[in-house]
VEXDREN-2710 file (C-alpha; in Angstrom, 1 decimal):
% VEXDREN-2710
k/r/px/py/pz
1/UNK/-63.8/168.4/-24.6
2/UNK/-63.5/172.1/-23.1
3/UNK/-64.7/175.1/-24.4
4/UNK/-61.9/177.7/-24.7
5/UNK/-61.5/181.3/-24.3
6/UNK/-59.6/183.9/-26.5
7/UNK/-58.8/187.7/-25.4
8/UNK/-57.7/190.2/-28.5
9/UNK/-57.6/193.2/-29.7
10/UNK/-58.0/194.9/-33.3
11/UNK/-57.5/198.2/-35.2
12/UNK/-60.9/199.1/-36.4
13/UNK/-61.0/201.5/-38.9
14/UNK/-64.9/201.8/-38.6
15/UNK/-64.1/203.4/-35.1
16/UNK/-61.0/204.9/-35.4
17/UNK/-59.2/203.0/-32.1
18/UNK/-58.3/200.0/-30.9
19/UNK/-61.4/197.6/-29.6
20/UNK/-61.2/195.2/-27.3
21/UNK/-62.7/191.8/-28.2
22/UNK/-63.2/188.1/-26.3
23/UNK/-64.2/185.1/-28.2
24/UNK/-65.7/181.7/-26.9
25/UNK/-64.5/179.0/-29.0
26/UNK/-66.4/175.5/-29.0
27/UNK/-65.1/172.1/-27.9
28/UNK/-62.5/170.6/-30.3
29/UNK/-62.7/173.8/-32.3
30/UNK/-59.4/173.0/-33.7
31/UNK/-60.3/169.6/-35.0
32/UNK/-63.5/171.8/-37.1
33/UNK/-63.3/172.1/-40.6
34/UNK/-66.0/173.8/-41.9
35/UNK/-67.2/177.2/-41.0
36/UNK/-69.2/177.7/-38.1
37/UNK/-72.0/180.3/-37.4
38/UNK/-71.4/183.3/-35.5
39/UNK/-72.8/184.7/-32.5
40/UNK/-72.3/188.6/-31.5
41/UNK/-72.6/189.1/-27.8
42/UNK/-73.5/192.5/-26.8
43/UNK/-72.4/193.6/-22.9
44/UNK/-74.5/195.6/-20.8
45/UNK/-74.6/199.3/-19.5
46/UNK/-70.9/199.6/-17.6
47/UNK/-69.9/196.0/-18.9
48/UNK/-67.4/195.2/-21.1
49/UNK/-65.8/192.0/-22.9
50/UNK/-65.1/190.1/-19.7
51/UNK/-69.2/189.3/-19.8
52/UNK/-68.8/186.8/-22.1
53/UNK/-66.2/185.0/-20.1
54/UNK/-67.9/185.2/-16.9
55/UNK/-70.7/182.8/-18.5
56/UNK/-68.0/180.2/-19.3
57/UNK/-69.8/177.7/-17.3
58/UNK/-73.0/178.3/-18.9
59/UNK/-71.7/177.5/-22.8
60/UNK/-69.9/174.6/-21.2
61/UNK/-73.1/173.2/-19.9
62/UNK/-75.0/174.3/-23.2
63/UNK/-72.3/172.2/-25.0
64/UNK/-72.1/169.1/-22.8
65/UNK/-75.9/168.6/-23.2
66/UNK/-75.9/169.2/-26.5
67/UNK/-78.3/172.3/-26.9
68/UNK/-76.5/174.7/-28.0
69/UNK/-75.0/174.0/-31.8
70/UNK/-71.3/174.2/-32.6
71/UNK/-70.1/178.0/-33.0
72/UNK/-68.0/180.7/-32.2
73/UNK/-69.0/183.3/-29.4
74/UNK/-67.8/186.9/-29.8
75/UNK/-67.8/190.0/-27.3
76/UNK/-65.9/193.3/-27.3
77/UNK/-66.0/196.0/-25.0
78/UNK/-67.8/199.4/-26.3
79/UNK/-67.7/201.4/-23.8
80/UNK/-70.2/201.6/-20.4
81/UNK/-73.0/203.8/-22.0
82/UNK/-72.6/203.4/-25.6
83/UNK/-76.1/202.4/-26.6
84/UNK/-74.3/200.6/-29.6
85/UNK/-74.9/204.1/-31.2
86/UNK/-73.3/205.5/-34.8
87/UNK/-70.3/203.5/-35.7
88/UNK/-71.2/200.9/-33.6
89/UNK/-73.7/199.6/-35.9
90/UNK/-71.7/199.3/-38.9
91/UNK/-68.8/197.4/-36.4
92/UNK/-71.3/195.2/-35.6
93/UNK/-73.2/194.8/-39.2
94/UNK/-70.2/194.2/-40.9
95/UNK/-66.1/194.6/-39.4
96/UNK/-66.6/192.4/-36.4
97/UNK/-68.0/189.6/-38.8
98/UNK/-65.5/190.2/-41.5
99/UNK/-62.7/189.9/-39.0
100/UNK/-63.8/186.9/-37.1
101/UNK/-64.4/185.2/-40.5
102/UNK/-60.7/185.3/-41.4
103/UNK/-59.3/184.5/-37.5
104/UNK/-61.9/181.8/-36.7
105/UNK/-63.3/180.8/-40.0
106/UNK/-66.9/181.7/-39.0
107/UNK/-69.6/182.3/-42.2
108/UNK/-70.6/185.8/-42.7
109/UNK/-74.1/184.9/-44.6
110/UNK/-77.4/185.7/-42.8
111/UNK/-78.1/181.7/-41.6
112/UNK/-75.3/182.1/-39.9
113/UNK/-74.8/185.6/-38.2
114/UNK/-76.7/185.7/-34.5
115/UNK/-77.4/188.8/-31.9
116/UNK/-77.7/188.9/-28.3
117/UNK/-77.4/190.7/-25.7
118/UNK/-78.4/192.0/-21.6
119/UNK/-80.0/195.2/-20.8
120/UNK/-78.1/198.0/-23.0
121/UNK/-76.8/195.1/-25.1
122/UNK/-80.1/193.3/-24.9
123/UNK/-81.5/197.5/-26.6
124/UNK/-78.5/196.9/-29.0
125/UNK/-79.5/193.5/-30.5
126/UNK/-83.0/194.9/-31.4
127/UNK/-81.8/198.0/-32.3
128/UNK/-79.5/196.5/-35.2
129/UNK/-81.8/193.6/-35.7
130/UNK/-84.7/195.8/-36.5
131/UNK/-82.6/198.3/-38.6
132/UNK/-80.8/195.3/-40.6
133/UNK/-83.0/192.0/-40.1
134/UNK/-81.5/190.7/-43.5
135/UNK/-78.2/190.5/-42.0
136/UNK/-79.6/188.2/-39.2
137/UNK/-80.9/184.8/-38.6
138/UNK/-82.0/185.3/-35.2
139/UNK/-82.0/187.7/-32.3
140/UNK/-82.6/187.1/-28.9
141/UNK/-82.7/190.4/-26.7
142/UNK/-82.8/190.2/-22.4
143/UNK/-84.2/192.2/-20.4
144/UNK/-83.9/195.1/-23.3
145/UNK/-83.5/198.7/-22.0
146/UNK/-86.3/199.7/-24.2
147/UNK/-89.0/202.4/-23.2
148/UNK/-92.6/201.6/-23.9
149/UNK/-93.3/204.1/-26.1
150/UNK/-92.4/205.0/-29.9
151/UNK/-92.6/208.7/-28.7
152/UNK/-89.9/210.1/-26.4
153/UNK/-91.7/210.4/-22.8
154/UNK/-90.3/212.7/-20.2
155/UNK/-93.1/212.4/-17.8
156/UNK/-93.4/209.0/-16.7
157/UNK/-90.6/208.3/-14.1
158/UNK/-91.3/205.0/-13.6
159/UNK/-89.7/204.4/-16.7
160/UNK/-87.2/206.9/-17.4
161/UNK/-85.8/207.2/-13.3
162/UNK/-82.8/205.8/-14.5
163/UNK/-81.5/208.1/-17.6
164/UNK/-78.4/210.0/-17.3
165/UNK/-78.5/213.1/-19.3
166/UNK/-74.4/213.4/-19.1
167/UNK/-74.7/209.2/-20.7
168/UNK/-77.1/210.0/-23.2
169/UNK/-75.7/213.2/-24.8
170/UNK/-72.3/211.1/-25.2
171/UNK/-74.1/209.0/-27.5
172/UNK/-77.1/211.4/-29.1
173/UNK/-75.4/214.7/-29.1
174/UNK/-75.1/217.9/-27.1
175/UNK/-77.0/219.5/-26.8
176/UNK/-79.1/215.6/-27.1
177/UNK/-81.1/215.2/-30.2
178/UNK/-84.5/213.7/-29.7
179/UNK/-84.5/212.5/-33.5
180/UNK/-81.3/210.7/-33.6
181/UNK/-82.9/209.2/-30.5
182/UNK/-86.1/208.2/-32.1
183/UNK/-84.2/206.6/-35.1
184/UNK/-82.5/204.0/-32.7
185/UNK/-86.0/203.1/-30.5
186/UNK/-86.8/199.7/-31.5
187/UNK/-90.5/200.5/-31.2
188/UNK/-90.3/204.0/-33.3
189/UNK/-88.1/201.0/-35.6
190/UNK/-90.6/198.4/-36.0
191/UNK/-93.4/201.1/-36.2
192/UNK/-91.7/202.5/-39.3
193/UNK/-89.9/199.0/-40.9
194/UNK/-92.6/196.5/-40.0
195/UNK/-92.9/195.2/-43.3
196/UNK/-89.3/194.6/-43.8
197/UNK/-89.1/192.8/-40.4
198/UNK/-92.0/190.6/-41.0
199/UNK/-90.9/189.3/-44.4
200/UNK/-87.3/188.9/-43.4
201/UNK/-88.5/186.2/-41.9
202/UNK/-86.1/187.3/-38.7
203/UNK/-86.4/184.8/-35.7
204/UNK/-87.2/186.6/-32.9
205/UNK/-86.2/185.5/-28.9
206/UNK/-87.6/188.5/-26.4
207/UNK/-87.7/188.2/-22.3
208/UNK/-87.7/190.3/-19.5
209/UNK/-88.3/189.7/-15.9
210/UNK/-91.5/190.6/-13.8
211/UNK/-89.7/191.9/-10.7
212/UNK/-87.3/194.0/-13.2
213/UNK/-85.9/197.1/-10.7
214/UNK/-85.6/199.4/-13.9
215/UNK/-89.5/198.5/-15.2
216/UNK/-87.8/196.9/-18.5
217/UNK/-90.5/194.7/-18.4
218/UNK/-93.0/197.6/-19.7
219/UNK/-91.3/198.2/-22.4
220/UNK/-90.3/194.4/-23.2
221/UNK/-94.0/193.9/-22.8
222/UNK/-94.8/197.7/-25.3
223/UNK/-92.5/195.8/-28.0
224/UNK/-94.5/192.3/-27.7
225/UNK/-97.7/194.3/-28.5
226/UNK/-96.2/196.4/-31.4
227/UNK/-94.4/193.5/-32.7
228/UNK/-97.9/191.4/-32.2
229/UNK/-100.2/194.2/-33.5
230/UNK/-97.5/194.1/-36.9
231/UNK/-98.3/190.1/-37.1
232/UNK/-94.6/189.7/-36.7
233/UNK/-93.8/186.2/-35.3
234/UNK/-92.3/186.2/-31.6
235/UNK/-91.3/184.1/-29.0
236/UNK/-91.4/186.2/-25.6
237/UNK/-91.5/185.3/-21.9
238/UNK/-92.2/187.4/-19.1
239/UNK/-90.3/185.2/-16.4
240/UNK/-92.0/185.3/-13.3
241/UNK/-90.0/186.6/-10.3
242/UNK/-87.0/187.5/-11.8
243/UNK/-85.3/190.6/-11.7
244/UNK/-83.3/192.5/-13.9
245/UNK/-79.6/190.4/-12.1
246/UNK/-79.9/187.7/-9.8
247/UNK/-79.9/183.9/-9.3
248/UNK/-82.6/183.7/-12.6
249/UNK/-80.3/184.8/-15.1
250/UNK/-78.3/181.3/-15.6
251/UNK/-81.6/179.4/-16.4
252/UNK/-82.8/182.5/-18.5
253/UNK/-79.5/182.8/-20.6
254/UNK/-80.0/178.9/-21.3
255/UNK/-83.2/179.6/-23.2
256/UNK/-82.0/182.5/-24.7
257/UNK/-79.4/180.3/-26.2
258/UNK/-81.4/177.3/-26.9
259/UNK/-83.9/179.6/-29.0
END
């Protein structure tokens, strides 16, 4: 009645190289049928596929209590500061799916394609979420490494201390280019696609902690105005004493997944 863990890797042509992935498969996966839906992981800044695996006991406990539905799990490492940019989209939009589909049997239709993801992967989820929210049933973003602004702000540290001008011009050019920036800021998204988002009828999970090191939670709490002021429907939670890693996360990642 175990869960089970599966390590590959695939020549994507999307990227051009070899990605690695890891898949969580469900309890008695074998004896399943029909197709189950799928749910795209995204890692965090200097992560990589291992995260996935390193919740094992979290899906196990989501699966013996019965609140998390049958499906199939997938992660794959895209590098430590990627920002899911270019490419990445596309991989995650449509070759990633596609190829799980014919090695697990998992359904490529929006009702059952899911997005999550912590910190840079939590800025990922929304990112392609917002940009492609007829692709997706549901996203459920943590502690997003969002920016409260739909404007690119150089002056307020509080919330830009931690950029890496070396990390970003990997993924928005060198010398970097504020626009190709702007296009992948969830709030400059929703600002611009709010109409599409809110008849999508995308399902929408967002949550940050209060004691976040990196201030995530101002821009977690920008997005829950824009995407309030757009009347697009929401659930978000500003969990009290938590910070951006810690003893929090377990019970926070159980939400996430029971949304």
């Amino acid at each position: 009645m175990k869960a089970s863990s599966e390590l590959h890797e695939f020549n994507s042509e999307i990227m051009g190289h070899t990605v690695e992935v890891s898949v969580v498969l469900p309890p008695n996966f074998e004896q399943i049928s029909n197709s189950l839906p799928l749910l795209i992981n995204l890692h965090g800044g200097g992560g990589d596929r291992s995260f996935l695996l390193n919740s094992m006991d979290i899906w196990e406990s989501l699966w013996k209590e019965e609140e998390l539905p049958l499906l199939v799990m997938i992660s794959f490492s895209s590098g430590p500061g990627s920002w899911y940019r270019g490419n990445w989209e596309k991989f995650v939009v449509d070759e990633l799916p596609n190829w799980a589909a014919k090695k697990f049997n998992t359904r490529t239709d929006r009702e059952g394609s899911l997005l999550t993801g912590v910190s840079m992967g939590g800025y990922g989820s929304l990112k392609i979420g917002f940009k492609y929210p007829e692709r997706f049933k549901a996203i459920a973003p943590m502690e997003p490494a969002i920016e409260p602004s739909i404007h690119r702000e150089e002056g307020n540290k509080r919330n830009t201390w931690y950029r890496m001008e070396a990390m970003e011009e990997m993924a928005w050019g060198s010398p970097f280019d504020e626009n190709a920036w702007l296009e992948d800021n969830p709030a400059t998204i929703v600002s611009k696609n709010a109409d599409l988002i809110r008849n999508s009828g995308l399902d929408i999970y967002l949550e940050v902690g209060d004691k976040d090191y990196i201030n995530l939670h101002d821009g977690a709490e920008y997005m829950h105005r824009i995407l309030w002021d757009n009347d697009i429907r929401h659930e978000y939670h500003l969990v009290r004493w938590a910070d951006h890693v810690g003893l929090s996360m377990e019970n926070r990642t159980k939400e996430a997944h029971r949304f």
